[in-house]
ROGUFI-646330 format. One record per residue: residue number from 1; residue in one letter; z, x, y of N, C-alpha, C, O in turn. Coordinates in pm, 1 decimal, padded with zeros to 6 digits. Example, Ala and Ser with C-alpha at 12.3 -4.5 7.8 and 13.67 -1.06 7.14 Angstrom:
// residues 2
1, A, 00780.0, 01319.0, -00569.0, 00780.0, 01230.0, -00450.0, 00780.0, 01320.0, -00330.0, 00846.5, 01423.6, -00331.9
2, S, 00708.0, 01285.0, -00225.0, 00714.0, 01367.0, -00106.0, 00787.0, 01290.0, 00003.0, 00803.9, 01340.9, 00113.8
This chain:
// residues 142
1, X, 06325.7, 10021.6, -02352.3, 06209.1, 10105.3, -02364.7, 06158.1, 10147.0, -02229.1, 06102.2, 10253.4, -02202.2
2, X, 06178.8, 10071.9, -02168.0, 06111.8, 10091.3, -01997.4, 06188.7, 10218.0, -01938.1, 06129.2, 10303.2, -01872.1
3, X, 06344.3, 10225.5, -01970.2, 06411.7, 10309.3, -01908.3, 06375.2, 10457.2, -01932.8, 06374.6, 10547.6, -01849.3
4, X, 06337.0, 10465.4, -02097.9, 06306.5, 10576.3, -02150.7, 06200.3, 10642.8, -02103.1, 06201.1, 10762.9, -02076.1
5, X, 06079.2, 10547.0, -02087.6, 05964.6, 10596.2, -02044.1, 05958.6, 10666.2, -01880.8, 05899.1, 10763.8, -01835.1
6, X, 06047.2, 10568.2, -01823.5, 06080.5, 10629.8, -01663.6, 06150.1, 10749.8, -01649.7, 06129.7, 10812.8, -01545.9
7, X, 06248.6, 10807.1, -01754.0, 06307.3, 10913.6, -01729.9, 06178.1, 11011.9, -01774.5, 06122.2, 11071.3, -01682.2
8, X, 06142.2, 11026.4, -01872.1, 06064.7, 11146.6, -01931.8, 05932.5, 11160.4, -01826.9, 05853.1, 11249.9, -01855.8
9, X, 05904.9, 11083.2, -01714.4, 05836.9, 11042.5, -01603.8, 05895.3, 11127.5, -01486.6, 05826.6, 11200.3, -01415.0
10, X, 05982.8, 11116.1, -01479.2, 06083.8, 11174.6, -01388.2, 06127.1, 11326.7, -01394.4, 06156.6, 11405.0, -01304.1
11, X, 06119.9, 11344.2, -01552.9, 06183.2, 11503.3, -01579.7, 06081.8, 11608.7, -01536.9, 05967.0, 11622.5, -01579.2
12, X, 06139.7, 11673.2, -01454.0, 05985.8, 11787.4, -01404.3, 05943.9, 11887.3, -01554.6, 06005.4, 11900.5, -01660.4
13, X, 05855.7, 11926.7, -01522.2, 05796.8, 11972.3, -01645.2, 05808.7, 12137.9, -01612.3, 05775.0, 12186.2, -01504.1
14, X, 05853.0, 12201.6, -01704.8, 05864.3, 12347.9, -01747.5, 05719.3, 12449.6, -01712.5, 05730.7, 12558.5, -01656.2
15, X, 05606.1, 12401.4, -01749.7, 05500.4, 12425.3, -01727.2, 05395.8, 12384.4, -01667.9, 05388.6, 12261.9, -01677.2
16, X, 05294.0, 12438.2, -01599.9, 05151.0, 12386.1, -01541.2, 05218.9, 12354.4, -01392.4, 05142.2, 12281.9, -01329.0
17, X, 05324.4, 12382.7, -01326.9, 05341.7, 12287.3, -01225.7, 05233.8, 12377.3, -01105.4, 05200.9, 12493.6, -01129.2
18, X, 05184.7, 12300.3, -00970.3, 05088.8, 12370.1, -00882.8, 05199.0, 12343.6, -00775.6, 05272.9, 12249.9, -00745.4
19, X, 05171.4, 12488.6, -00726.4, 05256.7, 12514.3, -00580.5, 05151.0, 12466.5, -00497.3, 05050.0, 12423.4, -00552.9
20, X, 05161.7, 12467.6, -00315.5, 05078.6, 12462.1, -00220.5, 05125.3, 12566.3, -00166.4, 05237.9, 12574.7, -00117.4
21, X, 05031.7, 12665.1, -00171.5, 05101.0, 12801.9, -00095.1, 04991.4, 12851.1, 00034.6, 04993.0, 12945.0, 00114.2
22, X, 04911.0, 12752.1, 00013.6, 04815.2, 12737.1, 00151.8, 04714.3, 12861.4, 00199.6, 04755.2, 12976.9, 00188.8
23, X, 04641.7, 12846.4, 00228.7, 04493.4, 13005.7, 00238.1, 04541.6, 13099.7, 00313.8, 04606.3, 13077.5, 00416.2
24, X, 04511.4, 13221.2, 00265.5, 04579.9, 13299.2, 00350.0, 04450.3, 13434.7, 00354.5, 04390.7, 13474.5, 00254.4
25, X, 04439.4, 13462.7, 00429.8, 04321.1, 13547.4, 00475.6, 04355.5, 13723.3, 00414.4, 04464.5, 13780.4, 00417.2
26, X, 04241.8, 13770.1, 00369.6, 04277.4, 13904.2, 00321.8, 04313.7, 14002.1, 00471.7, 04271.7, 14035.4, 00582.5
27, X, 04386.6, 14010.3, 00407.1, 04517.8, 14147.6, 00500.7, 04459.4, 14325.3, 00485.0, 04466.5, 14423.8, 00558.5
28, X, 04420.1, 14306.7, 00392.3, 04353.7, 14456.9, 00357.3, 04277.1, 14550.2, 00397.7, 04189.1, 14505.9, 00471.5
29, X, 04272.7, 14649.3, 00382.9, 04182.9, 14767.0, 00440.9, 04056.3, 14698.0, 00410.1, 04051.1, 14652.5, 00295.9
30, X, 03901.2, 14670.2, 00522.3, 03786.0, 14655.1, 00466.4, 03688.8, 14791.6, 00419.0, 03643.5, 14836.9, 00524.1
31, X, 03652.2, 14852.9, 00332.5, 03669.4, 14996.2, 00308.8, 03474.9, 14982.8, 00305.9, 03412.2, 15083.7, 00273.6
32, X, 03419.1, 14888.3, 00332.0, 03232.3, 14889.7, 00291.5, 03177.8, 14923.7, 00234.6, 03229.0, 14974.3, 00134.8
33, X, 03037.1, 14925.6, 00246.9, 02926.1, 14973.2, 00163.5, 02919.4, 15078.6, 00102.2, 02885.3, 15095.2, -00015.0
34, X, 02963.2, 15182.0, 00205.9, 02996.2, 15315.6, 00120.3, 03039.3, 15295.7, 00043.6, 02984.2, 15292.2, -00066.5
35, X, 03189.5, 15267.2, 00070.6, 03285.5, 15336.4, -00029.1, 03281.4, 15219.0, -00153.2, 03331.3, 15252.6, -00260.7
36, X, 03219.9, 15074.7, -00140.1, 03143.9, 15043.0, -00272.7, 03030.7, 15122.6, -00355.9, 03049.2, 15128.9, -00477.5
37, X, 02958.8, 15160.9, -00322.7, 02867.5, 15259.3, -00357.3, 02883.8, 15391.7, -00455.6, 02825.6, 15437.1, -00554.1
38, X, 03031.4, 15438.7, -00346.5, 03121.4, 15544.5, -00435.2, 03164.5, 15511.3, -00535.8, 03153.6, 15584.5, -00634.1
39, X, 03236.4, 15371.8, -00543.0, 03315.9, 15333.1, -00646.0, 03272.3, 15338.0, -00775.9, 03316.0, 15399.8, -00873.0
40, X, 03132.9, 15225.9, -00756.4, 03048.4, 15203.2, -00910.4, 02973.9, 15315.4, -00912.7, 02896.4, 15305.1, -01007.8
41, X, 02957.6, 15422.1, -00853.6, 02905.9, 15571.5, -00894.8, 02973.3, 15630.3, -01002.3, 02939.9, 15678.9, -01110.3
42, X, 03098.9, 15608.0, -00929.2, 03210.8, 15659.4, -00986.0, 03247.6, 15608.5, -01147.8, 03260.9, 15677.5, -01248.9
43, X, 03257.3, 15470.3, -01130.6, 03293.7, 15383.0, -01231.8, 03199.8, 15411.1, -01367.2, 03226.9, 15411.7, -01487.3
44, X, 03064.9, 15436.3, -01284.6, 02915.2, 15432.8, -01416.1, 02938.9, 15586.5, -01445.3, 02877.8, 15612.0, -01549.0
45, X, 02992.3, 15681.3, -01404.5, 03013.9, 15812.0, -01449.2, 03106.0, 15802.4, -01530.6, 03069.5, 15818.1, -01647.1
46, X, 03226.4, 15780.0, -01513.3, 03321.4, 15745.3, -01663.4, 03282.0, 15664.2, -01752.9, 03297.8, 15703.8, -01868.3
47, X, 03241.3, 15575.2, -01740.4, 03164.0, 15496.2, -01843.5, 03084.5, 15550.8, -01930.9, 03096.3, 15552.0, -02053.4
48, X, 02965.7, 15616.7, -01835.1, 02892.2, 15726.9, -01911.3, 02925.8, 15835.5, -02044.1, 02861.6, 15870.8, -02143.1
49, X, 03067.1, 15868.1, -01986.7, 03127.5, 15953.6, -02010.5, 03221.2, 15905.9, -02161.1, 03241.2, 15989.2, -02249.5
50, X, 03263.0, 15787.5, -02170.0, 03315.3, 15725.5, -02295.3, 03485.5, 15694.6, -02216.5, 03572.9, 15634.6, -02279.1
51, X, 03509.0, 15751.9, -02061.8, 03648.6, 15698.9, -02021.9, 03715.7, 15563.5, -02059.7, 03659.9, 15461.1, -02020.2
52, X, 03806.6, 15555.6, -02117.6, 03848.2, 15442.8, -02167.8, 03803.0, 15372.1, -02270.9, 03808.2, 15249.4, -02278.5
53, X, 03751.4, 15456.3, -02364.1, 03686.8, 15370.3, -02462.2, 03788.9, 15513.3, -02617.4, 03848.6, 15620.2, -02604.8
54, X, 03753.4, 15424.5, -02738.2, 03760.1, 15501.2, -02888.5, 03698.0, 15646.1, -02872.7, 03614.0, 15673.8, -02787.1
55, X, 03743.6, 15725.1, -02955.2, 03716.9, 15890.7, -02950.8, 03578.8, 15871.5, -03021.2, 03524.4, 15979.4, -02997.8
56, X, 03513.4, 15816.3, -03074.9, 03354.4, 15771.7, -03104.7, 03255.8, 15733.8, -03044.1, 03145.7, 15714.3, -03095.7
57, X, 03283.5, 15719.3, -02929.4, 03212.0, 15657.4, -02818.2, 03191.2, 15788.3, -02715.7, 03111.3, 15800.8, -02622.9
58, X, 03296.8, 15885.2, -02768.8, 03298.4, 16075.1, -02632.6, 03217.3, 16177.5, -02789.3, 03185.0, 16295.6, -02802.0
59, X, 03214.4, 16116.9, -02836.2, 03124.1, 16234.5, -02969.4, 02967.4, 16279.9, -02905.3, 02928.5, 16383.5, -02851.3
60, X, 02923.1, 16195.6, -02927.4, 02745.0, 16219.0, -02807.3, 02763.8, 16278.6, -02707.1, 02731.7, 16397.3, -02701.1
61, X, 02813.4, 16222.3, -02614.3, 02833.1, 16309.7, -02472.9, 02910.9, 16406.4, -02476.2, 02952.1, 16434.0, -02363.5
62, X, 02960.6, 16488.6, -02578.2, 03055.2, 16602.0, -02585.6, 02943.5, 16669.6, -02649.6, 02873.9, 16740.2, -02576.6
63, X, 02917.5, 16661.9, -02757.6, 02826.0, 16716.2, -02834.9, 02698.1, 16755.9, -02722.0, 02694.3, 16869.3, -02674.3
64, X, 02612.6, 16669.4, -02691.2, 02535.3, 16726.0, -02571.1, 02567.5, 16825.2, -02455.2, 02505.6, 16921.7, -02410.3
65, X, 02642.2, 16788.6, -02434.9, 02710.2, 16902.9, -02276.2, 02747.1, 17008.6, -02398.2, 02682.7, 17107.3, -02362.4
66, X, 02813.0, 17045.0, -02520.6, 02809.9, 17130.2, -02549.8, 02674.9, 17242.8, -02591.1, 02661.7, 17365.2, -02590.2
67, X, 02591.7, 17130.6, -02624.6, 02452.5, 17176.6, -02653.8, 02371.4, 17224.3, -02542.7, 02259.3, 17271.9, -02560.6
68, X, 02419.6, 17213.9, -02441.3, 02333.3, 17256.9, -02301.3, 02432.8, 17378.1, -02274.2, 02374.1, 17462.8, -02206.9
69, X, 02520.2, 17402.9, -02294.0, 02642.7, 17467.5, -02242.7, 02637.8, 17591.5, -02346.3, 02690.0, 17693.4, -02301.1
70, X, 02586.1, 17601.6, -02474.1, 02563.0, 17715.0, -02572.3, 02454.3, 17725.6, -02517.5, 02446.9, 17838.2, -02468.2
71, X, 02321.8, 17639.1, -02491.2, 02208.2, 17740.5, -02455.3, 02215.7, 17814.7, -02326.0, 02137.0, 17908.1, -02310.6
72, X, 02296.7, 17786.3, -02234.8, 02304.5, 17909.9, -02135.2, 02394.1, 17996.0, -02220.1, 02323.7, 18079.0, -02277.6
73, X, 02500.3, 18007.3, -02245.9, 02638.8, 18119.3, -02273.4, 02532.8, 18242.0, -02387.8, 02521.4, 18364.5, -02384.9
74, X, 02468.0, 18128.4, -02484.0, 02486.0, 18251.6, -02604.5, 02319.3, 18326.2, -02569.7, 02288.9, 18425.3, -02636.0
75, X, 02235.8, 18281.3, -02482.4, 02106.1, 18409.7, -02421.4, 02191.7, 18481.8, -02321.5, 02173.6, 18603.6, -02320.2
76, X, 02289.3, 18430.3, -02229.6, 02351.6, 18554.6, -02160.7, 02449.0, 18612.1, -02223.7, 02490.5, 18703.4, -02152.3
77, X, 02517.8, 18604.4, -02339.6, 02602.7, 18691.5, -02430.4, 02518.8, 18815.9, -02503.0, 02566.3, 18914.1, -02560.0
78, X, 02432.6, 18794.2, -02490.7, 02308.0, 18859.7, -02599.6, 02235.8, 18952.6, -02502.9, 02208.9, 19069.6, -02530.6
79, X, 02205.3, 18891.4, -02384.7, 02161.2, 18973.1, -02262.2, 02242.4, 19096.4, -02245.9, 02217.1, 19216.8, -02246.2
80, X, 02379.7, 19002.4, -02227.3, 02446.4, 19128.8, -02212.6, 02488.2, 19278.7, -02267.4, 02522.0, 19385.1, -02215.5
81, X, 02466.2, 19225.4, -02408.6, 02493.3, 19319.8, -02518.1, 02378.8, 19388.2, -02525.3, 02394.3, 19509.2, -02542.0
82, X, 02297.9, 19359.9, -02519.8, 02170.6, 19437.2, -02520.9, 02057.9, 19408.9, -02429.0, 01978.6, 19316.9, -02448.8
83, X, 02050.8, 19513.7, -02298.2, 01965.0, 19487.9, -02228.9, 01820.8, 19485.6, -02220.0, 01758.3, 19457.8, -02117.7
84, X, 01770.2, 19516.7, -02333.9, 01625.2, 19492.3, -02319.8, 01606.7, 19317.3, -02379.6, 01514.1, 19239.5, -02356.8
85, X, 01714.8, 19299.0, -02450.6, 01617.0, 19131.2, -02489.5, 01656.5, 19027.3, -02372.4, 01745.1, 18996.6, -02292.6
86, X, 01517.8, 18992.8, -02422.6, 01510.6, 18834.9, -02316.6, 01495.1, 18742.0, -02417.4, 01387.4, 18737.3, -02476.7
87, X, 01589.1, 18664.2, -02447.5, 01616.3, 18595.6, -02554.7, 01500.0, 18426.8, -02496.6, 01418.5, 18361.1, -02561.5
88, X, 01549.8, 18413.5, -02349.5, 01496.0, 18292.2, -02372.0, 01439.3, 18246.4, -02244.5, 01523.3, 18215.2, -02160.1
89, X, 01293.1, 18233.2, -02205.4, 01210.1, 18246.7, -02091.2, 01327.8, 18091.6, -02010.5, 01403.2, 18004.8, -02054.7
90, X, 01266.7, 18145.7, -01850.2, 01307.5, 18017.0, -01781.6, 01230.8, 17906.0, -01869.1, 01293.4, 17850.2, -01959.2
91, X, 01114.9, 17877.4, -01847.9, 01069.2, 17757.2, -01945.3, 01107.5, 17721.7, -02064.5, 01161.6, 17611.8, -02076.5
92, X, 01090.3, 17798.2, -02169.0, 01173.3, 17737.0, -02251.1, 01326.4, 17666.7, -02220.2, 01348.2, 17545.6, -02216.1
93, X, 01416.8, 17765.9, -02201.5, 01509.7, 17715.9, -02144.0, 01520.4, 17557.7, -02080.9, 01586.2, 17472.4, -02140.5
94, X, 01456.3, 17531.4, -01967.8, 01398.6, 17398.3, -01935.5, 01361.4, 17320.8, -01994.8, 01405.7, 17206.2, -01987.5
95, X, 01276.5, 17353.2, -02066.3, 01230.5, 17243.0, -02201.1, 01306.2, 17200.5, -02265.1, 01307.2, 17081.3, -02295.5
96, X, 01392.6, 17285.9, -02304.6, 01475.0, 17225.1, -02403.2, 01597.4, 17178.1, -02321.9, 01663.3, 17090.2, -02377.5
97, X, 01639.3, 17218.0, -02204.9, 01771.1, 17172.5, -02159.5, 01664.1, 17001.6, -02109.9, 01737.6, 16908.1, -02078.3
98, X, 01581.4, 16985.2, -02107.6, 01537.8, 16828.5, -02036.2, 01514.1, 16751.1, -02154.8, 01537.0, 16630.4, -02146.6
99, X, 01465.2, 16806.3, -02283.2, 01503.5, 16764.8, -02395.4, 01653.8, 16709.0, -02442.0, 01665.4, 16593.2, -02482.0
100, X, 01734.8, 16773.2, -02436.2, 01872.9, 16768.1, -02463.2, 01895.3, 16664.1, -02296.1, 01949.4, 16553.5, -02297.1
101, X, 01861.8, 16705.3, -02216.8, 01892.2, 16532.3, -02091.4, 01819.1, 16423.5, -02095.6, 01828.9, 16341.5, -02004.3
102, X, 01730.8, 16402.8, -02204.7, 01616.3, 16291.7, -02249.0, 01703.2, 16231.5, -02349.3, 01700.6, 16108.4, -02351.5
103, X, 01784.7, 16294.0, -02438.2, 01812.6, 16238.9, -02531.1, 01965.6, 16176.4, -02510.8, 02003.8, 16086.3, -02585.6
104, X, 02072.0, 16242.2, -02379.5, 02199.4, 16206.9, -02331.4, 02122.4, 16045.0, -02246.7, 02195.3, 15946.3, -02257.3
105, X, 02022.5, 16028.4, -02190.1, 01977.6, 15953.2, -02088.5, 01947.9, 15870.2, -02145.2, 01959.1, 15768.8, -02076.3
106, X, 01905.8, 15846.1, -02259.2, 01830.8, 15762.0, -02358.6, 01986.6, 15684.3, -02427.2, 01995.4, 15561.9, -02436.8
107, X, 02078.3, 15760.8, -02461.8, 02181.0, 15689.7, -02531.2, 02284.0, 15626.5, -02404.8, 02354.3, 15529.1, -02431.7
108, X, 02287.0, 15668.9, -02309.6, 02356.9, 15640.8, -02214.6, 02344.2, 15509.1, -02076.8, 02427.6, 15457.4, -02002.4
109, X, 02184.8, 15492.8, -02096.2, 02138.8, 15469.5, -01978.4, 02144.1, 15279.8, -01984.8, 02139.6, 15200.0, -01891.2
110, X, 02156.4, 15252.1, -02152.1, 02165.4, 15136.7, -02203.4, 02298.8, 15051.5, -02179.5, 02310.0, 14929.4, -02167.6
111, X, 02403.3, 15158.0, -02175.7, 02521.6, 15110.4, -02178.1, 02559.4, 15091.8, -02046.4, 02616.0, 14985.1, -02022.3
112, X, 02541.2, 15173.4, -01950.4, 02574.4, 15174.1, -01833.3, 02468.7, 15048.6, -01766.0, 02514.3, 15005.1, -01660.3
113, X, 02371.3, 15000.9, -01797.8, 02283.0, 14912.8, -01732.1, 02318.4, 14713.4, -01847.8, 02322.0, 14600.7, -01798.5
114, X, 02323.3, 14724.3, -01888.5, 02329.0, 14614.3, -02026.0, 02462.9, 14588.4, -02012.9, 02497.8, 14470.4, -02009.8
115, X, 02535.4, 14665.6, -02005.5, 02714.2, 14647.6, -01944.5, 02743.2, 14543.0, -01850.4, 02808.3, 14438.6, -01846.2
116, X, 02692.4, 14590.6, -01800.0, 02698.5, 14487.0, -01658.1, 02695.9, 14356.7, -01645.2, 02781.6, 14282.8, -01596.9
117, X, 02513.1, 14312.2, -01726.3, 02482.5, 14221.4, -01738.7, 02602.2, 14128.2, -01886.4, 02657.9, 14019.0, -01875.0
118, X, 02604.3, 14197.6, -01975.4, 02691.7, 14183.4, -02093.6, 02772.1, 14100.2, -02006.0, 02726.6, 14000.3, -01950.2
119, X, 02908.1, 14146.7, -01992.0, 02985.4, 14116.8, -01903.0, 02997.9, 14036.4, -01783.2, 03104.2, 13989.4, -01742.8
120, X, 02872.5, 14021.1, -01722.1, 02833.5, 13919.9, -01639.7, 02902.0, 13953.2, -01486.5, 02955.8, 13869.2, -01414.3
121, X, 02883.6, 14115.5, -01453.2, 02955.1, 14184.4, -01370.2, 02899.6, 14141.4, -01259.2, 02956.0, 14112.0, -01153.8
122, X, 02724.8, 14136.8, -01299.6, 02624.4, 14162.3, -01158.8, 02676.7, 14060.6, -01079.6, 02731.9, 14120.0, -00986.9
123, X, 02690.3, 13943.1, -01064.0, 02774.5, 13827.3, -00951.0, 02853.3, 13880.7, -00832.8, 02836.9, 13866.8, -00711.6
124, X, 02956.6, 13955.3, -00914.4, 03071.0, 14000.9, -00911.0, 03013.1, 14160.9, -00794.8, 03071.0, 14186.4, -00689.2
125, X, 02916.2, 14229.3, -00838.8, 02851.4, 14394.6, -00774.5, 02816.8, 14312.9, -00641.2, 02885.7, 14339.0, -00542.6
126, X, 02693.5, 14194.9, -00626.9, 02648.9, 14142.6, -00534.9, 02686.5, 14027.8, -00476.2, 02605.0, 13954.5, -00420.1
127, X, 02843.5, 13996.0, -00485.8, 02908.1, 13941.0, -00387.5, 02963.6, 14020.8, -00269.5, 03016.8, 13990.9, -00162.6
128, X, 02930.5, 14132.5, -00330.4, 03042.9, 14288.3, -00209.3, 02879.7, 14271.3, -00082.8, 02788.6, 14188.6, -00083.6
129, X, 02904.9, 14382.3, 00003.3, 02855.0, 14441.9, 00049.5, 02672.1, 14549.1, 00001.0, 02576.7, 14601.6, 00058.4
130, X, 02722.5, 14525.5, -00131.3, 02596.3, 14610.5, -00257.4, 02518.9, 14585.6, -00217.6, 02519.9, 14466.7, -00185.8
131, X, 02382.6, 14665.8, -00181.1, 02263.7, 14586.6, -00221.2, 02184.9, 14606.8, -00363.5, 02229.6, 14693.1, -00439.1
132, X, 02095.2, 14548.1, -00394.8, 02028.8, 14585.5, -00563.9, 01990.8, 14714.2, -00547.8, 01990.5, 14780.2, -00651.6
133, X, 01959.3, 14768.2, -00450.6, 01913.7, 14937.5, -00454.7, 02040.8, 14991.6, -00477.5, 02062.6, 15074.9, -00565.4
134, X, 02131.7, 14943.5, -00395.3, 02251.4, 14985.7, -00380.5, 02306.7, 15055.7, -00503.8, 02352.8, 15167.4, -00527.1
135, X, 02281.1, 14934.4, -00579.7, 02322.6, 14938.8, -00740.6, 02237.8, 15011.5, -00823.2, 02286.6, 15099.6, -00894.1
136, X, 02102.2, 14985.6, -00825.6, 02014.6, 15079.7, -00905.5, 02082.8, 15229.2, -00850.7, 02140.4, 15297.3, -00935.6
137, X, 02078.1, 15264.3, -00751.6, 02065.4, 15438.2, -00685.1, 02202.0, 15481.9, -00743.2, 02233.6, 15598.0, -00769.4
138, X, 02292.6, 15350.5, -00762.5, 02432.7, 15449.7, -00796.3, 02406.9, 15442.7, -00947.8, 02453.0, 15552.4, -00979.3
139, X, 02376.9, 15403.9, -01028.6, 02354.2, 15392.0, -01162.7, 02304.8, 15510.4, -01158.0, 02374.8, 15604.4, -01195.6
140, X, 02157.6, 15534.6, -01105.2, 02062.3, 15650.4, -01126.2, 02164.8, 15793.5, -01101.7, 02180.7, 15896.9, -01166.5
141, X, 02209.2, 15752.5, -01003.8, 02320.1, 15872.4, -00926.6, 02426.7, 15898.9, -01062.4, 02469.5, 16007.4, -01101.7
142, X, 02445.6, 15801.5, -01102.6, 02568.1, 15837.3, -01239.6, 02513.9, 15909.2, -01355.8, 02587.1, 15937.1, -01450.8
């Protein structure tokens, strides 16, 4: 019995084994604050946007940009065709295009901020170079 136990002791194991491959210092471009800054600008704009996610998640934000995108085209289609109407004052216009960005900002602004935390990113934002403005301004910026 002793012998048995010493071999299966002995047999290296297939799995879990730990190398010593010893610390080795990052080699890499240090690229900073900026170009962190850029990144999660960047990152919270696709996000925004539904990049990488189900075709249900780009329905809202398509639908909106289209809804801002008919109220300019179809008062200058109409302009054009007939020059006496003024279909739709600058103000109005405004009103309703900040309406239609109240309501993209409102569905959007949750995901891109709650994400983070969800996920448990923030550690991860403010181990870089980030600062918390850093992070608020690029959010806001997205």
């Amino acid at each position: 019995m002793a012998d048995s136990s010493m071999t299966t002791q002995q047999t290296p194991r297939a799995f879990g084994e730990v190398y010593d491959r010893g610390y080795q210092h990052y080699t890499g471009p240090r690229l900073g604050r900026a170009h962190a800054f850029r990144a999660l600008t960047g990152y919270s704009m696709k996000r925004a946007l539904g990049a990488k996610k189900r075709w249900t998640a780009k329905v809202v934000p398509v639908i909106l940009y289209v809804a801002v995108a008919l109220l300019v085209i179809i008062p200058l289609g109409i302009q054009g065709f007939i020059d006496a109407a003024e279909i739709l004052q600058y103000w109005d216009f405004f009103s309703v295009a900040w309406l239609i960005l109240g309501v993209f900002v409102a569905t959007v602004a949750p995901e891109m901020l709650c994400g983070d935390r969800r996920e448990k990113t923030l550690i991860l934002y403010f181990s870089r170079p980030i600062t918390r403005l850093d992070y608020l301004m690029s959010k806001l910026l997205a």
